[in-house]
C-alpha positions in Angstrom: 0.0 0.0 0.0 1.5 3.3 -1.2 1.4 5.7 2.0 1.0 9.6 2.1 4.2 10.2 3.2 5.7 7.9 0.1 3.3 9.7 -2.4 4.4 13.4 -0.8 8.3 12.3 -1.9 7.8 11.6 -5.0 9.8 13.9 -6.7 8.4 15.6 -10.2 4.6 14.7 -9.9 1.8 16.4 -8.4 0.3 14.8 -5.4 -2.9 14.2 -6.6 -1.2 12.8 -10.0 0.6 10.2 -7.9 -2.6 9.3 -5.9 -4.5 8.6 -8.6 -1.6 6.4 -10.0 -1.0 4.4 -6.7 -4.9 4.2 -6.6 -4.9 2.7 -9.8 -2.4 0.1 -9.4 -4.2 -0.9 -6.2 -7.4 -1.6 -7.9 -5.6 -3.3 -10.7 -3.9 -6.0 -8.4 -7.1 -6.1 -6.2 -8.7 -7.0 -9.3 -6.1 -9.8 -10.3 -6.4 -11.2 -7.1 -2.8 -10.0 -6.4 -1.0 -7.4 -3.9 0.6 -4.4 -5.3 4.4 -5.0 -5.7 6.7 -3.3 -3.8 9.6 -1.9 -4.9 13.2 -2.6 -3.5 13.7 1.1 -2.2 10.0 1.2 -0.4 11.1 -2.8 0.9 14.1 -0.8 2.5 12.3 2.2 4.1 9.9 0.0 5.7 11.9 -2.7 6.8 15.3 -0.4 7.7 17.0 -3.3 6.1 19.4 -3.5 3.3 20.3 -7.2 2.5 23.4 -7.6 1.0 25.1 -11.2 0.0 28.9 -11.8 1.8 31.2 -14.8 0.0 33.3 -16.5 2.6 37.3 -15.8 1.7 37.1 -13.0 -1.3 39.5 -10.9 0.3 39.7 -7.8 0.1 36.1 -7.7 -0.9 34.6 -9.8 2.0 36.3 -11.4 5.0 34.2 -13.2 7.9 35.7 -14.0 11.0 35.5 -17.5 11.6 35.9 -16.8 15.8 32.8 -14.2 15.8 31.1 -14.4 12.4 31.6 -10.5 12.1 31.9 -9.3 8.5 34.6 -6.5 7.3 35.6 -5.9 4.2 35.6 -3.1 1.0 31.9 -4.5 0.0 30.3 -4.3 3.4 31.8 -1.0 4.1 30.0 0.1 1.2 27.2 -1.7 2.2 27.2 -0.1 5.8 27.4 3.5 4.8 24.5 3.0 2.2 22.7 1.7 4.7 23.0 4.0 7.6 22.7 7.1 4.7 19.2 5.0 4.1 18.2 5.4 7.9 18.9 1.2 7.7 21.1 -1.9 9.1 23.2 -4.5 6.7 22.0 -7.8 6.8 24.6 -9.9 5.4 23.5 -13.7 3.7 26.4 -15.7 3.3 26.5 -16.7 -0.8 28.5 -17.4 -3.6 29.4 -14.8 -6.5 27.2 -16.6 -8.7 24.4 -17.8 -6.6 24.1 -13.7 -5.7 22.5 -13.2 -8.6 19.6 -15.6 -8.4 19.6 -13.8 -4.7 18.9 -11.0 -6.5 16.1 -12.5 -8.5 14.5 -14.2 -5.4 14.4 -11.4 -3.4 16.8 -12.4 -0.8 19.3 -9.9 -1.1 18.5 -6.0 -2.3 21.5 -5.5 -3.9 25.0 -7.1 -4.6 28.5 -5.1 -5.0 31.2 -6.2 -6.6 29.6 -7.9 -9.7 31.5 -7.6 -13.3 28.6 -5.7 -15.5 28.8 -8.6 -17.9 26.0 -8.7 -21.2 25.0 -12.3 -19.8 24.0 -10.3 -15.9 22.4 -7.5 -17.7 19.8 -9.5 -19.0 18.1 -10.3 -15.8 19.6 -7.8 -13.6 20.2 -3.4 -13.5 23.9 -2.1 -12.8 24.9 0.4 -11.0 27.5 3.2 -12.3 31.3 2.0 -11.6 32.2 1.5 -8.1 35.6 1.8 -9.5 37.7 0.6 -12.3 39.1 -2.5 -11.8 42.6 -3.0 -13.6 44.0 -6.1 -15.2 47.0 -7.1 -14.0 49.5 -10.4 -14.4 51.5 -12.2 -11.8 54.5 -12.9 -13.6 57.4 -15.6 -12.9 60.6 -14.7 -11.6 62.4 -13.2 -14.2 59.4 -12.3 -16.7 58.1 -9.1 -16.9 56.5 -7.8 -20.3 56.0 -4.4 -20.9 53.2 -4.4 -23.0 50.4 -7.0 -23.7 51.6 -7.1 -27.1 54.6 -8.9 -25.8 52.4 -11.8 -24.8 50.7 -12.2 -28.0 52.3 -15.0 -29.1 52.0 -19.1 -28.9 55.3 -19.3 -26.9 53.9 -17.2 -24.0 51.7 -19.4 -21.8 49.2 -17.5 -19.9 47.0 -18.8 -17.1 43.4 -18.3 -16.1 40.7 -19.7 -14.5 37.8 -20.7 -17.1 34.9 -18.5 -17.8 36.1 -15.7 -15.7 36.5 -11.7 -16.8 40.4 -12.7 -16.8 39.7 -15.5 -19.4 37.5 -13.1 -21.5 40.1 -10.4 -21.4 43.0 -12.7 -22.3 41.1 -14.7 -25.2 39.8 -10.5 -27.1 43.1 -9.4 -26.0 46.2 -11.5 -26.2 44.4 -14.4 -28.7 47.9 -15.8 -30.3 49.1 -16.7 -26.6 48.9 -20.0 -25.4 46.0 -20.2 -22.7 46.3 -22.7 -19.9 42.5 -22.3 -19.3 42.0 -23.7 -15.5 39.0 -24.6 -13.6 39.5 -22.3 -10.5 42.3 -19.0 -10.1 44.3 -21.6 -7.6 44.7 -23.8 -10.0 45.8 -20.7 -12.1 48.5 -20.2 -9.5 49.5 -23.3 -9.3 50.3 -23.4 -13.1 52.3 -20.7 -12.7 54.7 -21.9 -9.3 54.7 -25.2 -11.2 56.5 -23.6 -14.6 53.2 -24.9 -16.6 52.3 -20.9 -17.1 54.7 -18.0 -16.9 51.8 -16.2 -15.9 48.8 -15.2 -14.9 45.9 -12.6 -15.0 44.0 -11.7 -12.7 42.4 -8.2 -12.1 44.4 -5.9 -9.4 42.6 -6.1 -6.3 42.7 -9.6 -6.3 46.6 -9.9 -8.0 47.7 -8.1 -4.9 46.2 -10.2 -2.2 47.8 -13.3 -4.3 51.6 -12.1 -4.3 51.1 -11.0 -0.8 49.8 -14.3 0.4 52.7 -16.3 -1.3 55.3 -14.2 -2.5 56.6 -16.7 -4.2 54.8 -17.1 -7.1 55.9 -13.7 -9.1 55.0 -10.2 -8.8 52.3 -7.9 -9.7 52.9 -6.4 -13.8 50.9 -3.5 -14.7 51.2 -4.2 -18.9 50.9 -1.2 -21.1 47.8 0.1 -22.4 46.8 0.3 -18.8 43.0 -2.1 -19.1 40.8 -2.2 -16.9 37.1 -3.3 -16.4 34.3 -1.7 -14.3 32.7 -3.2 -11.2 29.1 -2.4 -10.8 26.5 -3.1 -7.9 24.1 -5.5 -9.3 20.3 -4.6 -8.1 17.0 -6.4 -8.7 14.9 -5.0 -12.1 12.4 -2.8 -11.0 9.8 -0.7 -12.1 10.4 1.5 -9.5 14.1 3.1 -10.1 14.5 5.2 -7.4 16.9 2.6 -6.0 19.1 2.0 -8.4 19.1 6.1 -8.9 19.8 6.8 -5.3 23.0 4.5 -5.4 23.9 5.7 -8.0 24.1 9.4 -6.5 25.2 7.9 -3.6 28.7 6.6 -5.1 29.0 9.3 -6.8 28.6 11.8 -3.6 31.4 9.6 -2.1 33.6 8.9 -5.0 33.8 12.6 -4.9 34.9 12.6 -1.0 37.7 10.5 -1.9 35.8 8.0 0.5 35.7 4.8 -1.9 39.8 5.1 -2.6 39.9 5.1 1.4 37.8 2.4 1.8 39.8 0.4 -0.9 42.9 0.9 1.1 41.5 0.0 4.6 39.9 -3.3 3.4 43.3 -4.1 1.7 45.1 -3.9 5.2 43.1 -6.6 6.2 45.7 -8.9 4.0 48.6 -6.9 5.2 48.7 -4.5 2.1 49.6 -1.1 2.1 49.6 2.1 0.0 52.9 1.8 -0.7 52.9 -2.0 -1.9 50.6 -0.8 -4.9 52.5 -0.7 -8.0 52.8 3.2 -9.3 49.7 3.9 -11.7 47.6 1.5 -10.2 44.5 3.4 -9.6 41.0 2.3 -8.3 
């Protein structure tokens, strides 16, 4: 039911306009027998809940601690500010990256950050504006460090990535002469490359970083020229009703401008020990 408060907000429409709307799509789903949808950013207002999904072990992105099953991380500190600038609390439902977004779909989570805004998604879900720009990085061998991503466009340079992932899509549009060793999960990537079956990898930076720092030993973090890079989006459910997605929206951009998202970057990568300085210069989120 569509309240007077809710129809006073709308912004751009007469009040009686929108009363005569919301009156009409009440009487239409009385009529079918059905109640009146409600939309993801009334579901919030009324419940002062914003569901989010958390992945176990996606460091930087999400991190739960196993001893008191609090969540930290640069997604739920996203997720906490949007929330409290909502008047709301996170709710966090333990997921996977792909199981989000049937989440999504079900209604179990109200929005998900940290989602690639590939064609496939967009289909059956709305994108945010970038959260940031996520670059595309390799973790190179001892010894091997192309400049350019030209230099790895050919059959004698093996490059690994984990199958079906942005890094595979990138690496077959972008460097398709190489030799991919195409690998089921980005361990098994790693693997390939401590083992001498790859003499690289890629892997987009904010996750490249938490690998060398973890095990130094398998190469170090190359930034290739043409700097690429893809956006990462928050994935929301489709709704008639965009006020939503358009208040996110505003909402990274009033904080992009703050400089809050860089900070938030930074503090979530300390939680794996990284720091400013252990960014390679030009890296940029």
């Amino acid at each position: 039911m569509v309240s007077r408060r809710e129809i006073g907000s709308l912004v751009g429409l007469g009040a009686a306009a929108v009363a005569m709307a919301a009156g009409s799509a009440v009487s239409q789903a009385a009529a079918e027998g059905q109640p009146p949808a409600e939309s993801t950013f009334a579901q919030i207002r009324r419940t002062r809940k914003l569901r989010i999904a958390g992945v176990v072990g996606t460091e930087p992105y999400y991190h739960k601690d196993i001893a008191t099953g609090q969540w930290s991380g640069f997604c739920v500190s996203m997720a906490t500010d949007l929330a409290k600038s909502m008047e709301a609390e996170v709710e966090i439902i333990e997921s996977t990256w792909g199981n989000s977004v049937l989440d999504l779909q079900a209604n179990k989570i109200d929005i998900m950050f940290g989602l690639s805004p590939i064609p496939s998604r967009a289909l059956i879900l709305e994108f945010s504006r970038p959260i940031m720009n996520n670059t595309f990085t390799l973790i190179a061998k001892s010894g091997f460090e192309p400049k350019l991503w030209e230099d790895l466009n050919k059959p004698e340079m093996r490059v690994a990535v984990d199958i079906g992932s942005s890094h595979d899509l990138f690496a077959r549009r972008t460097i398709p002469k190489a030799t991919l060793v195409a690998l089921k999960t980005a361990d098994d990537a790693v693997l390939a490359v401590q083992s001498g079956r790859a003499d690289c990898l890629i892997q987009v930076a904010m996750l490249s970083l938490v690998t060398v720092k973890k095990n130094a030993k398998v190469g170090k973090v190359v930034v290739p020229a043409p700097v690429a890079s893809q956006p990462t989006c928050c994935g929301v459910r489709v709704d008639s009703d965009s006020r939503f997605r358009t208040y996110v929206d505003n909402w990274l951009e009033y904080n992009r401008s703050l400089g809050a998202i860089r900070e938030w970057i930074l503090s979530s990568l300390s939680l794996v020990n990284i720091q400013e300085q252990d960014v390679p210069p030009g890296l940029q989120f």
